[in-house]
C-alpha positions as CSV (number, residue, x, y, z in Angstrom):
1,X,-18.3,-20.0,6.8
2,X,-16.5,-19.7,3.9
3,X,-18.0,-16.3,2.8
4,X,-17.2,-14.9,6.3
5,X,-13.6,-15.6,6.0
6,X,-13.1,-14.7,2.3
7,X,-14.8,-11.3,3.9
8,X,-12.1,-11.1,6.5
9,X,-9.4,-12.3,4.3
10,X,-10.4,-9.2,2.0
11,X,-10.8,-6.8,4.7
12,X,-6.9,-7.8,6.1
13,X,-5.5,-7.4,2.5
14,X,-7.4,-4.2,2.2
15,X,-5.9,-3.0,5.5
16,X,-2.4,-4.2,4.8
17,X,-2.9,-1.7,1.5
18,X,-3.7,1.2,3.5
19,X,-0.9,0.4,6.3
20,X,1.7,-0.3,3.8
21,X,0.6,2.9,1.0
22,X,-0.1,6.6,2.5
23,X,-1.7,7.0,-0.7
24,X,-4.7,4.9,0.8
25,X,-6.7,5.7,3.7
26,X,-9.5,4.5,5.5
27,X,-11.7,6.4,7.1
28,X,-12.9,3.9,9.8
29,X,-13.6,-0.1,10.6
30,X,-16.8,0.1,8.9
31,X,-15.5,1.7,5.8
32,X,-12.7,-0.6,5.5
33,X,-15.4,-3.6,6.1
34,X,-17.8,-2.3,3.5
35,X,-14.8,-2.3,1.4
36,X,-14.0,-5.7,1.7
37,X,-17.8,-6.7,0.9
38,X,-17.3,-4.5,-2.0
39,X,-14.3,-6.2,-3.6
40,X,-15.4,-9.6,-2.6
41,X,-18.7,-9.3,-4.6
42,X,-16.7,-7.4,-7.5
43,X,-14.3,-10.1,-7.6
44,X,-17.1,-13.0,-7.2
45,X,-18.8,-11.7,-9.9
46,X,-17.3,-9.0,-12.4
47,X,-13.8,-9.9,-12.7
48,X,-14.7,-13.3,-13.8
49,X,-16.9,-12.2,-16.4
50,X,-14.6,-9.7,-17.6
51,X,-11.0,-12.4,-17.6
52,X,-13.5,-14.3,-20.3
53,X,-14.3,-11.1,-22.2
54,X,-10.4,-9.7,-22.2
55,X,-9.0,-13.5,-22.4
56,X,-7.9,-12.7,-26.1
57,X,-6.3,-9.9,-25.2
58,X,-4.6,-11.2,-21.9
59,X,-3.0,-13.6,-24.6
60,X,-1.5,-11.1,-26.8
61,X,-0.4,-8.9,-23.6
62,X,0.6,-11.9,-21.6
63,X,-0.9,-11.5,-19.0
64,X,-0.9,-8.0,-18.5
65,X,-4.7,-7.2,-19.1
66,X,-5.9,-9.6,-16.4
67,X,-3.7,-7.2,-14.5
68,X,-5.6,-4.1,-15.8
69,X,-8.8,-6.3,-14.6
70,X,-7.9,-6.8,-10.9
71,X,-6.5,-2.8,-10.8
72,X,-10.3,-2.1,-12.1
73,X,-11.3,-4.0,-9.0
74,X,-10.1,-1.4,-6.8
75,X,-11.0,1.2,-8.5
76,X,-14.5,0.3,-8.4
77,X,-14.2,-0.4,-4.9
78,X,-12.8,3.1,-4.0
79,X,-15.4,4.6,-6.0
80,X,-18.2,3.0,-4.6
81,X,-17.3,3.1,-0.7
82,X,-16.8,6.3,0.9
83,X,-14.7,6.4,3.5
84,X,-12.0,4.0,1.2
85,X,-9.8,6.3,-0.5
86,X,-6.6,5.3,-2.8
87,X,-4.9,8.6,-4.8
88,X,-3.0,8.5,-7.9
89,X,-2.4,6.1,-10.5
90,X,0.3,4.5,-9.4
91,X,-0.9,4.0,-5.6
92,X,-3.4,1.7,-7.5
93,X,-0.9,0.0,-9.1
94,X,1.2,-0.4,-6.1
95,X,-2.1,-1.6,-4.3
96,X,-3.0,-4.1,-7.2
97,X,0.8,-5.5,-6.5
98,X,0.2,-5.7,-2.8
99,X,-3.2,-7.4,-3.2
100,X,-2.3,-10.1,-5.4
101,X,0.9,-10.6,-3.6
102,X,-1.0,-11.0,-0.2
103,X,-3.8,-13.1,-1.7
104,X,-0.9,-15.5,-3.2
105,X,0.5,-15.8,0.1
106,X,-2.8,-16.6,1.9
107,X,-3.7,-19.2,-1.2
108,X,-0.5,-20.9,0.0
109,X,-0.8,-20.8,3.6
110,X,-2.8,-23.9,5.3
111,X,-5.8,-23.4,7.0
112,X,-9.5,-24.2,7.1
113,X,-10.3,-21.5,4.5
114,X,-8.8,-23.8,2.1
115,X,-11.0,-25.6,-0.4
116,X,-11.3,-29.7,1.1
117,X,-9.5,-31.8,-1.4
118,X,-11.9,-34.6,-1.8
């Protein structure tokens, strides 16, 4: 159940992104789906692996490489799924923004995709 609704959760931040920026397109449901499966996997298991590699250096730039991290994200997840397009630099930036911004939002909100407190 859980996996399902981080999918979801993924594929409504991803579609905020490309309703928000006309630098980002989608090309269809499934792309923008695929996408989410994309990022989710990328950020279940890369982006952890890399925020132990570049923790040293998140230090020194305080905070600003775990940053660089998450904008990697999407930029893997553009380049991998056709059909999920984001132009220029600083459209990824301005997505990486949005992204976080949403997911903070969504960490706060109450619901049943929050982790039981046992």
């Amino acid at each position: 159940m859980r996996l399902g609704i981080s999918w979801l959760t993924n594929a409504l931040v991803l579609a905020i992104v490309a309703a928000v920026l006309s630098g980002v397109e989608v090309r269809n449901a499934g792309s923008l789906l695929v996408a989410a499966a994309v990022f989710g996997v990328l950020n279940t298991v890369l982006k952890p692996v890399l925020r132990v590699i570049t923790f040293p250096l998140a230090i020194l730039t305080l905070g600003v490489a775990w940053f660089l991290v998450a904008l990697l994200m999407l930029v893997l997840t553009r380049d991998i799924v056709s059909g999920f397009y984001i132009y220029g630099f600083g459209t990824l930036i301005d997505a990486t923004i949005i992204v976080w911004l949403v997911n903070v939002v969504l960490d706060h909100a109450p619901g049943r995709w929050q982790p039981s407190k046992r």
